[in-house]
C-alpha positions in Angstrom: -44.3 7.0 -41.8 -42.8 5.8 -45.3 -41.7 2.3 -46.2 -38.1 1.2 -45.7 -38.4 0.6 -49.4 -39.1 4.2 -50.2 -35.7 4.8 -49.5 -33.6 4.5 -52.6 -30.2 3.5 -51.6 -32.3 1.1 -48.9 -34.3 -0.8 -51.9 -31.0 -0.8 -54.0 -29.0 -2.9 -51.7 -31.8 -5.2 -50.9 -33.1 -5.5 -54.4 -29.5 -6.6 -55.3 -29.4 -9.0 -52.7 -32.7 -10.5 -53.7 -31.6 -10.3 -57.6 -28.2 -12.1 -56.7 -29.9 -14.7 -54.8 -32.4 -15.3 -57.6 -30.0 -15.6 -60.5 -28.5 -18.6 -58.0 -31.4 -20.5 -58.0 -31.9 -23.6 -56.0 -32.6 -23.9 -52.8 -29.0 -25.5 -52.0 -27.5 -22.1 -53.6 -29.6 -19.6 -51.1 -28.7 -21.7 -48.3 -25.0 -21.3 -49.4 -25.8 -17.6 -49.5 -27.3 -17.1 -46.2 -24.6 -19.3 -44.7 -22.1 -17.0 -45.9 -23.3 -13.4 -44.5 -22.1 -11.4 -41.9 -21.1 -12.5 -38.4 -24.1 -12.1 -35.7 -24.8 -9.4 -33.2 -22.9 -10.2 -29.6 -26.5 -10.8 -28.1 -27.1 -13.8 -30.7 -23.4 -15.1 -30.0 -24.7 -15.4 -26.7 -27.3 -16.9 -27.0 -26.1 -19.7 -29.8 -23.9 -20.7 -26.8 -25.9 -21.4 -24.2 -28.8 -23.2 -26.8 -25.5 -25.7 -27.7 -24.2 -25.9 -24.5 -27.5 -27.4 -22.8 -29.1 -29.3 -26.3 -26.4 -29.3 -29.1 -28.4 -32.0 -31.2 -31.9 -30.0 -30.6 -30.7 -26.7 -31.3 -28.9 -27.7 -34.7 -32.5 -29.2 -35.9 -34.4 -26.1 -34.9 -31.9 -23.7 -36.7 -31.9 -26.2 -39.5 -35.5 -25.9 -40.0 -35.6 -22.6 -39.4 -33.1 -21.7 -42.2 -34.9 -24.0 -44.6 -38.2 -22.7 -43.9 -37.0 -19.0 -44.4 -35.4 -20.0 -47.5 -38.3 -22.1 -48.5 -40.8 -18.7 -48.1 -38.0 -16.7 -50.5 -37.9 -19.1 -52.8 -41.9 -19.0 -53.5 -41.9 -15.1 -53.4 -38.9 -15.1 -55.9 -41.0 -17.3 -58.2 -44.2 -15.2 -58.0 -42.2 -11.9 -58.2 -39.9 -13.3 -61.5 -42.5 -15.4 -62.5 -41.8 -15.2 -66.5 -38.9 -17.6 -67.3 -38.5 -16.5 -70.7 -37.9 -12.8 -68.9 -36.3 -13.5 -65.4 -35.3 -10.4 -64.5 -38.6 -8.8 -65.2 -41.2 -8.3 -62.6 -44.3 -10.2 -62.3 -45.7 -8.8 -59.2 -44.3 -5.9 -57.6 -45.6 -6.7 -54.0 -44.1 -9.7 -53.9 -40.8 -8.0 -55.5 -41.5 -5.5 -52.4 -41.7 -8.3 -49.9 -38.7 -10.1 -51.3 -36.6 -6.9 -50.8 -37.8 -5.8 -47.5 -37.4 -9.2 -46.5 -33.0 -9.4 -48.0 -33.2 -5.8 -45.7 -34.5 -7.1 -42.2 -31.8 -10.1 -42.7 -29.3 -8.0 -43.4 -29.9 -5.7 -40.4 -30.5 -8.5 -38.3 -26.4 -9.9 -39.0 -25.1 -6.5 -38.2 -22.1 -6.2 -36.0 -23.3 -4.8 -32.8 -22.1 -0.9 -32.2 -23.4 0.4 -35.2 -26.3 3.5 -35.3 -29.5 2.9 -36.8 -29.8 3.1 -40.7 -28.6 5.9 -42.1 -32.2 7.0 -43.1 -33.2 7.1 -39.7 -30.8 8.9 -37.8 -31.0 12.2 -36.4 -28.2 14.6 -34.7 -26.6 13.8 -31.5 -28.3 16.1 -28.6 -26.3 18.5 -28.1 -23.2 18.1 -25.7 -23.7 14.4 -25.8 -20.6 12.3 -26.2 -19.7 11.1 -29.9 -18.6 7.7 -28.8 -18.4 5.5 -25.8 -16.1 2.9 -24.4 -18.3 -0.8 -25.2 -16.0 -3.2 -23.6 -13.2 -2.1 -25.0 -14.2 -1.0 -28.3 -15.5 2.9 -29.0 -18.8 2.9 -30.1 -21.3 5.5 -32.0 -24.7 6.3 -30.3 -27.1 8.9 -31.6 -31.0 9.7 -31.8 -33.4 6.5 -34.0 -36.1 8.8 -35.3 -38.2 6.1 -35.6 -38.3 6.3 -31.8 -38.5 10.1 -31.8 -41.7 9.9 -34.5 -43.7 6.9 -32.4 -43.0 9.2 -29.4 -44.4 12.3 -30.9 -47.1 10.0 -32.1 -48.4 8.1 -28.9 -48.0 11.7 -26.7 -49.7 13.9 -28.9 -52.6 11.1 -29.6 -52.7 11.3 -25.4 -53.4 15.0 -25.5 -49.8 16.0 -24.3 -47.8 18.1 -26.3 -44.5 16.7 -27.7 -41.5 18.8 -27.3 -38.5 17.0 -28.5 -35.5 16.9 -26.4 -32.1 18.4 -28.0 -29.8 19.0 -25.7 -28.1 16.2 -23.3 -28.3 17.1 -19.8 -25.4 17.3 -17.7 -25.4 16.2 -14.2 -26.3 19.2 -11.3 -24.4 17.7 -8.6 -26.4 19.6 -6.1 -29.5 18.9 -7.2 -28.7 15.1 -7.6 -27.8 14.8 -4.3 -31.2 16.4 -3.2 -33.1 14.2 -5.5 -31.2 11.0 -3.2 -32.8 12.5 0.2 -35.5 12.7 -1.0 -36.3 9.8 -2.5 -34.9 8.5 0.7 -37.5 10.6 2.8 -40.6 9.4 0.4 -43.0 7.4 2.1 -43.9 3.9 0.8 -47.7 5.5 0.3 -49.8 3.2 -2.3 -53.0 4.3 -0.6 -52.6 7.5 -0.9 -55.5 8.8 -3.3 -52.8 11.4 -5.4 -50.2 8.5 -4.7 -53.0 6.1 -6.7 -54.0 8.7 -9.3 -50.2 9.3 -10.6 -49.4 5.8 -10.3 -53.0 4.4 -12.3 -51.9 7.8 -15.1 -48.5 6.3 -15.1 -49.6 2.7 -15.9 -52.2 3.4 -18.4 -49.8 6.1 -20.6 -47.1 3.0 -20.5 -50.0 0.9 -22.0 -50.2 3.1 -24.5 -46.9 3.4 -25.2 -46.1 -0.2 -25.2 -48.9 -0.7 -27.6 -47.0 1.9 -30.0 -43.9 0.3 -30.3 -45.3 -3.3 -31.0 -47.3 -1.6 -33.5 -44.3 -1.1 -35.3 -42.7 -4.3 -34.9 -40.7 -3.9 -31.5 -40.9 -7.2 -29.7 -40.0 -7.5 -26.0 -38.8 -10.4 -23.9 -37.4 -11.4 -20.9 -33.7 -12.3 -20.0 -33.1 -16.6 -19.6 -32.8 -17.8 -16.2 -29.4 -18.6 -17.1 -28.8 -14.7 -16.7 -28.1 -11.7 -18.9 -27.3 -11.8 -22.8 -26.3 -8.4 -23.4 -23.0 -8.0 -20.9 -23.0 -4.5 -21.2 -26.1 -2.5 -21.2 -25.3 -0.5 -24.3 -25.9 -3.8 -26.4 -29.4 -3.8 -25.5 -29.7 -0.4 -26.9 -27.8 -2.3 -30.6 -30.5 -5.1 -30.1 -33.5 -2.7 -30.3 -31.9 0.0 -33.1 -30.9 -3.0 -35.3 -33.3 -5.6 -34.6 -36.4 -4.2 -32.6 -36.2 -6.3 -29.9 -35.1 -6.5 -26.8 -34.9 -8.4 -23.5 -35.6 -7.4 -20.0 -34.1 -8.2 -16.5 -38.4 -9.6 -15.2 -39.3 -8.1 -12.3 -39.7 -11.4 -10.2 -36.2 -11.9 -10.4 -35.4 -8.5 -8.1 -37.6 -5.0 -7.3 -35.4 -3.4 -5.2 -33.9 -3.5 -1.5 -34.1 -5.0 1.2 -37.5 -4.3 2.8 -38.5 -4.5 -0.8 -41.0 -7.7 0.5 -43.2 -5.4 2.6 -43.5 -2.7 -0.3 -44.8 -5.2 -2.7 -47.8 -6.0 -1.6 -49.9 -2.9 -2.6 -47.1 -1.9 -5.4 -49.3 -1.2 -8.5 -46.7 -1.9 -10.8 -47.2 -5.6 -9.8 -50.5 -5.3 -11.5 -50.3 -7.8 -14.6 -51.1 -6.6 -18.0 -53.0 -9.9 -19.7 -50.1 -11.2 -21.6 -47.2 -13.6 -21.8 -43.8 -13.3 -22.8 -42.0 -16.6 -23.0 -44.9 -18.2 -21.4 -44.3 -15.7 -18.3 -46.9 -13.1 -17.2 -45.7 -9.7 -17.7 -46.3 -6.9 -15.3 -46.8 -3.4 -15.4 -43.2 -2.9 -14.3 -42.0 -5.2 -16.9 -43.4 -3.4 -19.2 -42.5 0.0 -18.1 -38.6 -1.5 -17.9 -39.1 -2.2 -21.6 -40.8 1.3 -22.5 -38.3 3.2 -20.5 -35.3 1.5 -22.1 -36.7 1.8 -25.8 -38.1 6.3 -25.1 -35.9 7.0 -22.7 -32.2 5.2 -23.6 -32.8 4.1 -27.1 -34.2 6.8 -28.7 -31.1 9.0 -28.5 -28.7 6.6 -27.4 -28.2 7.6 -23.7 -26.1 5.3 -21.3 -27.0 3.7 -18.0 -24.9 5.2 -15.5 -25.6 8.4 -14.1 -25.8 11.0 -16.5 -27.2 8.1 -19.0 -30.1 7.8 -16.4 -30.6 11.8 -16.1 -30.8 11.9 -19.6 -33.2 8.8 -19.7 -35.7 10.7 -17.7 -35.4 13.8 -19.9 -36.3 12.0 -23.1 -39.0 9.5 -21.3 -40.1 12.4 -19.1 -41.9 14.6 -21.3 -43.8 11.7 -23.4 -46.1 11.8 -19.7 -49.1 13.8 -18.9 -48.5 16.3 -15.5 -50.7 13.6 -13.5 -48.5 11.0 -14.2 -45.3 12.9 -14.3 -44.6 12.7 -10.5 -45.0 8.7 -10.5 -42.6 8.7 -13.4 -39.9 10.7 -11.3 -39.9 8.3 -8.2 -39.5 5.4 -10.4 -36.5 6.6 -12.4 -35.4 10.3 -11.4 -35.8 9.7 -7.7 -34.6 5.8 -7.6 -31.3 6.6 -9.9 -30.4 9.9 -7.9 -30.6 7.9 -4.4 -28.4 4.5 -6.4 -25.5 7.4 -8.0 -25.6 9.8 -5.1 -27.0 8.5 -1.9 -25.2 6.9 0.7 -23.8 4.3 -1.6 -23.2 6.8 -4.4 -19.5 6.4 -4.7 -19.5 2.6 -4.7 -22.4 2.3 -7.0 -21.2 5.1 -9.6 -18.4 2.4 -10.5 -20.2 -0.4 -9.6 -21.2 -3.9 -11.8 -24.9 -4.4 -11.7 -24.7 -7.2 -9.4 -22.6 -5.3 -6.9 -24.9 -2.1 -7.0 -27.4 -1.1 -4.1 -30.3 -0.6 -5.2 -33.3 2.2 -3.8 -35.7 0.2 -1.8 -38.7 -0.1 -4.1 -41.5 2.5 -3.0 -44.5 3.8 -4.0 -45.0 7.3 -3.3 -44.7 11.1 -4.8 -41.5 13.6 -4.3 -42.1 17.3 -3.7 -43.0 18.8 -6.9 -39.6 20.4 -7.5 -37.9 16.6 -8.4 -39.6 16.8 -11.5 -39.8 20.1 -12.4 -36.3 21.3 -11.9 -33.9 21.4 -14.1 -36.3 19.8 -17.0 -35.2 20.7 -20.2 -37.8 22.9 -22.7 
């Protein structure tokens, strides 16, 4: 994939950037700078908040530092890239000049008002039939496809010996067939023992791996929501946090996995399974991780929602990233779940529902009849 800096207009703005700062000088004058830039995504808002509201005195000495120490790093690649001072416009070392620039671009992405599309450079068209804008809490706001997403996807799938077809057109809700998806997930056994059961589930978790892998290959970084509860408010600024900033926080898995005889489920659930790593200091599971994948290929990448046609669509764009052995795992976890919450017995409610008053599937691990995955699945 090419450089962020190959992009002319891209290395334009932040050359200027790191030229205006360098005529300033002084590390008083860059702090001045930074200081002055562009309000900070909702997310960050948040977060500032709560960090002042529990340790104002702590977390004004760790933003302090952190500022200083940022600045401190541009201020040494500013001197090795303009290193002549009787020609301080000329460049001394183009990495560094490179560095510097990329550097002035991920900071200026980073204090991006939340809402907006990917950089221009990476956006593709809207799929087809897809809504041009949505309502974010009370302000309409533009969604489309992050081809960075759609190339690592093509990427990882291909490299797993499945062939990528891209998805185009956004999938409208059959409300037939999305009521027969809710019966039966509802009629699935809770089967982990099951040898096809454990195949599809085993496929599932290892392509996820690999997917996961992918992303923080190209700099996505994943967390977990604070105990002190979610920092997006609305679901669509998760999407913003990953476009803009390649990141994004999860709702862990030890804090809710579905229903009410979810307890009994658990114990043989292979999504429990965790991976080897930490995030936050917390072990991460395979469901974590698939919550994260799922969000980044199957909302991100072309900007889909998280109600009910968001979550059709979801499945659409994350579906066909899976081999056909893991494919039917894949469908009871999102497909089959998601019908059962929009159009099972709680449907109406949940359709309108806050995530806190929604009922939730009962978490289960089994495989659907081969049509809930195969129907309606857009070439």
């Amino acid at each position: 994939m090419p450089s962020l800096l190959d992009d002319p207009e891209a290395y334009a703005f932040a050359a200027q950037i790191a030229e205006d700062e360098r005529k300033k000088r002084g590390l008083q004058s860059l702090l001045g700078g930074i200081g002055g830039l562009l309000e900070a995504p909702v997310n960050y808002v948040k977060e500032r908040a709560t960090a002042l509201a529990t340790d104002p005195i702590g977390d004004m000495k760790r933003t302090m530092q952190g500022t200083i120490d940022r600045a401190k790093q541009r201020e040494q690649l500013q001197q090795i890239a303009y290193g002549d001072p009787q020609n301080p416009t000329r460049v001394t070392d183009q990495a560094a000049a490179d560095q510097l620039a990329q550097d002035y671009l991920d900071m200026a992405s980073t204090m991006m008002p939340a809402g907006m599309l990917a950089p221009k450079r990476f956006q593709g068209g809207l799929l087809k039939g897809m809504p041009e804008a949505v309502d974010v809490g009370g302000q309409m706001e533009k969604f489309g496809t992050d081809m960075r997403l759609v190339d690592i996807a093509k990427d990882v799938t291909e490299k797993n010996g499945v062939v990528y077809s891209p998805q185009y057109k956004y999938a409208e809700i059959d409300l037939d067939r999305a009521k027969r998806l809710a019966k039966a997930y509802d009629k699935m056994a809770n089967n982990p023992s099951d040898s096809k059961v454990k195949k599809s589930y085993d496929k599932m978790i290892e392509e996820t791996m690999a997917q996961y892998e992918a992303l923080r290959k190209k700099g996505y970084k994943f967390d977990f929501m604070p105990e002190s509860g979610d920092i997006y408010g609305n679901p669509r600024n998760a999407i913003n946090d990953l476009i803009l900033n390649k990141r994004m926080s999860v709702f862990p898995t030890e804090q809710g996995f579905g229903g009410p005889s979810a307890a009994q489920a658990l114990e043989a659930n292979p999504l429990l399974m965790r991976v080897g790593e930490k995030w936050g200091g917390k072990e991460v599971t395979a469901n974590d991780v698939f919550r994260a994948v799922h969000d980044a290929f199957g909302h991100a990448k072309h900007g889909v929602g998280f109600r009910a046609r968001g979550e059709e669509n979801a499945f659409q764009s994350h579906a066909r990233m899976y081999s056909p052995e893991a494919l039917p795992a894949v469908a009871s976890e999102t497909r089959g779940q998601n019908s059962w919450v929009n159009y099972g017995p709680y449907g109406a409610k949940n359709r309108t529902a806050s995530p806190i008053d929604t009922e939730y599937a009962e978490q289960k691990t089994g495989i659907m009849p081969a049509w809930t995955w195969l129907e309606g699945l857009l070439k």
